[in-house]
N, C-alpha and C positions, 0 to 999 in steps of 0.2 A: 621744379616744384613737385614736390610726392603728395600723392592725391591720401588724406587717410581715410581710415577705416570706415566711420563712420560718419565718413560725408557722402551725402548724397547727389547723387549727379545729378538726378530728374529735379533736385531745389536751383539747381542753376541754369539747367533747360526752362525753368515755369519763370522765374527772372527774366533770362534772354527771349524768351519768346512775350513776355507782357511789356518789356521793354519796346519790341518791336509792335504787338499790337497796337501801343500808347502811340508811337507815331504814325503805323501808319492810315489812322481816321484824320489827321492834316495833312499826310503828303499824296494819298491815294483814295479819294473816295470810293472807287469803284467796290462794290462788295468781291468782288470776283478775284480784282487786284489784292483784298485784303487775303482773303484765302490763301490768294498763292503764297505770299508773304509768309502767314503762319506755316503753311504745309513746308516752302521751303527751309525757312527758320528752325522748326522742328527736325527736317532732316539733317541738317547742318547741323543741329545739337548732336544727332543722335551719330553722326560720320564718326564725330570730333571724340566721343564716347567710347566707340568700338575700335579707335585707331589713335590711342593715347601718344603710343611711341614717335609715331608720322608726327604729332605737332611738337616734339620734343617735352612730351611729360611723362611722369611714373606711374604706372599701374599702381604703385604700393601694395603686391600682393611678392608671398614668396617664392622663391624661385628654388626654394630645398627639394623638391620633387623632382624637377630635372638634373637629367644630365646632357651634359654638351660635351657632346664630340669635337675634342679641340687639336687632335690628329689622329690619321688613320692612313696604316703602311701601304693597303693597297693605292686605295687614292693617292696616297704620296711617291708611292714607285712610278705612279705614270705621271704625276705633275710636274715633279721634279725631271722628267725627261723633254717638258717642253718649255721649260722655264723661261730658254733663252729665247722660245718663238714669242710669248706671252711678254715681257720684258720688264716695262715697268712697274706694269696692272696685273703681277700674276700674285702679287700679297691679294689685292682686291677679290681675283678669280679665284684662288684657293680658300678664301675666309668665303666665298659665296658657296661654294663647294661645299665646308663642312658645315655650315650652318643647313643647306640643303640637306646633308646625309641625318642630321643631329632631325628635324623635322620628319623624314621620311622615316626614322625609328619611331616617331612619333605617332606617325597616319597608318604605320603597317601591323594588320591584322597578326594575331599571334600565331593563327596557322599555315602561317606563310613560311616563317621560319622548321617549322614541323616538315611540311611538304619539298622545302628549295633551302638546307640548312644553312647555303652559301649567298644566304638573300642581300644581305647588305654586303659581302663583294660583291656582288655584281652590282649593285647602286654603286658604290665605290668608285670601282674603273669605270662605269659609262658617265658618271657624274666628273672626271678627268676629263672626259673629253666633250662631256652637250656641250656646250657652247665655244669650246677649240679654236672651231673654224673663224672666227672672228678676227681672231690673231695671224692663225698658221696661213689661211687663205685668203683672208681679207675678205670672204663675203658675207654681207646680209643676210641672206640666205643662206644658213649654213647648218642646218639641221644634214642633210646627207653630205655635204666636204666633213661634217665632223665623225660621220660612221666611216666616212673611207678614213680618217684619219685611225679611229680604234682599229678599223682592221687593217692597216700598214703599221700599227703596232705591233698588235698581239699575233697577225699572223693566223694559222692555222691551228696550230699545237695548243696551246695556250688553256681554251678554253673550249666544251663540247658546241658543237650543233647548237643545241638547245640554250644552250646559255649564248653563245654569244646571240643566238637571235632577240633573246630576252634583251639583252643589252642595246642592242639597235633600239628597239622597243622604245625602251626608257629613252633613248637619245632624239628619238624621233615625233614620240609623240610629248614629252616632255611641255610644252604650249598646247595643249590640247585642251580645250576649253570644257568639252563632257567627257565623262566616263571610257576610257579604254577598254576595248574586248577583243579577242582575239581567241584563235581556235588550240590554243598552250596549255589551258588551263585557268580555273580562278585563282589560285595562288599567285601563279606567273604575272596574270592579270592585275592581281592586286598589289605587286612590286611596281610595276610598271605606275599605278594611279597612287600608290603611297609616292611615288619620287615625283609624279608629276604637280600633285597637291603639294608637297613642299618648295618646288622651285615657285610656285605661283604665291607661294606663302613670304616665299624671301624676295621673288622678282618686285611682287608690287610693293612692298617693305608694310607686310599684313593686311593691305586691304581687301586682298581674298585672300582667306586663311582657311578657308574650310571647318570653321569650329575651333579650330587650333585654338589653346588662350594665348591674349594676348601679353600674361606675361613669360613664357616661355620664347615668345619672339626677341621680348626683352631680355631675356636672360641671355640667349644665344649671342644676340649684340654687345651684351659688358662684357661677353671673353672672349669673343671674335669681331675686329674691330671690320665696321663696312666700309673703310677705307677707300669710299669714294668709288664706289663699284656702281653704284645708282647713276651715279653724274657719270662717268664712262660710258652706261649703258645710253646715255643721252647722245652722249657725242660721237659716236662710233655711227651712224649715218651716213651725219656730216665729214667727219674723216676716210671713211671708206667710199666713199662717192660725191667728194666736192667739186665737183664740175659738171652733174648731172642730179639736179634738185630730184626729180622725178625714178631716179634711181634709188633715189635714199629711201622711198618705199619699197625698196623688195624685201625690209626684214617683216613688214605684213607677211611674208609666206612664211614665214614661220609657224603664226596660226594657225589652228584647225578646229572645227566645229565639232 
């Protein structure tokens, strides 16, 4: 269902929330309970609001402004070399890839490109390999198995000092929950937070999006399909460590504060 123009959302929050008021003075005297009710109620409207996509509906705003990156050589000269580790789930892994790249063109300041002109390769190729390790190593924890993985690719020649460090960077802190800084530079810096803002934008499928709109999420998704890459990321745990419940938490270490 496409949401239009001129409907408004808040007439169907003041609905659902009088809805709920009307019951619950029978089901919950407490005044206290009734609060929470509304407080909850309201936020529930406002989730359902800001995260149209998630419950399978239309923003109905256009999507002529974007562009989506729906292949890109360098990403694809490294993807295509691990195709056979990734297997089934590498359509998944590469539609998650450039939907990330297509975002972080989004998040990235424009003097980033002035400063580091080869900004988005280096998203590119580390964006090949953040999340690799899952496949090629089978771990949970695979934030550094996937920088040893870029560097048993590219090697030494490849790419300077500086850039491949940038590249770890992005690979590393990529789940990083505040602000990246480091002693590179703010440009440097700001590649690294432009790529991590878009995995966080794709990983939660827009629930943190950083401001992003969310019909540009939309857009990304009508020509890069998510091919079940959500539900993979569910089950890979329980697949990488089924005979040790307690294992299946080390991809917590991925996070960072």
């Amino acid at each position: 269902q496409q949401y239009s123009h001129c409907h408004s959302p808040y007439l169907d929050l003041f609905c659902f929330t009088s809805f709920v008021a009307s019951l619950r003075t029978v089901c919950f005297p407490s005044s206290k309970m009734r609060l929470l009710i509304i407080l909850l109620s309201v936020g529930l409207g406002f989730f359902f609001r800001k995260n149209p996509i998630l419950f399978g509906q239309r923003t109905g705003a256009s999507h002529d402004a974007f562009t989506i990156i729906e292949r890109n050589e360098h990403l694809d000269d490294e993807l295509f070399g691990l195709a056979g580790k990734v297997g089934t789930e590498f359509a998944a892994y590469r539609n998650h890839c450039l939907r990330v790249l297509t975002f972080t063109k989004y998040f990235l300041p424009d003097f980033v490109e002035k400063e580091i002109p080869e900004a988005m390769e280096l998203a590119s190729v580390a964006l090949a390999y953040h999340d690799v390790a899952l496949w090629t190593d089978k771990e949970l924890s695979y934030l550094e198995p996937s920088v040893a993985q870029l560097e048993k690719a590219l090697g030494n020649d490849s790419y300077s000092e500086t850039q491949m460090a940038i590249m770890k960077d992005i690979i590393l802190q990529h789940h990083k929950i505040t602000p990246f800084e480091s002693n590179r530079g703010k440009a440097a810096d700001a590649l690294v937070n432009a790529v991590r803002k878009a995995d966080w934008a794709d990983a939660s499928f827009g629930i943190v999006r950083f401001g992003m709109p969310a019909a540009l999420l939309e857009a990304a998704y009508d020509k890069l399909d998510e091919a079940g890459f959500h539900k993979i990321l569910l089950q890979l745990p329980p697949r990488l460590s089924p005979g040790n419940f307690m294992g299946q938490f080390d991809v917590l270490k991925i996070f960072k504060w």
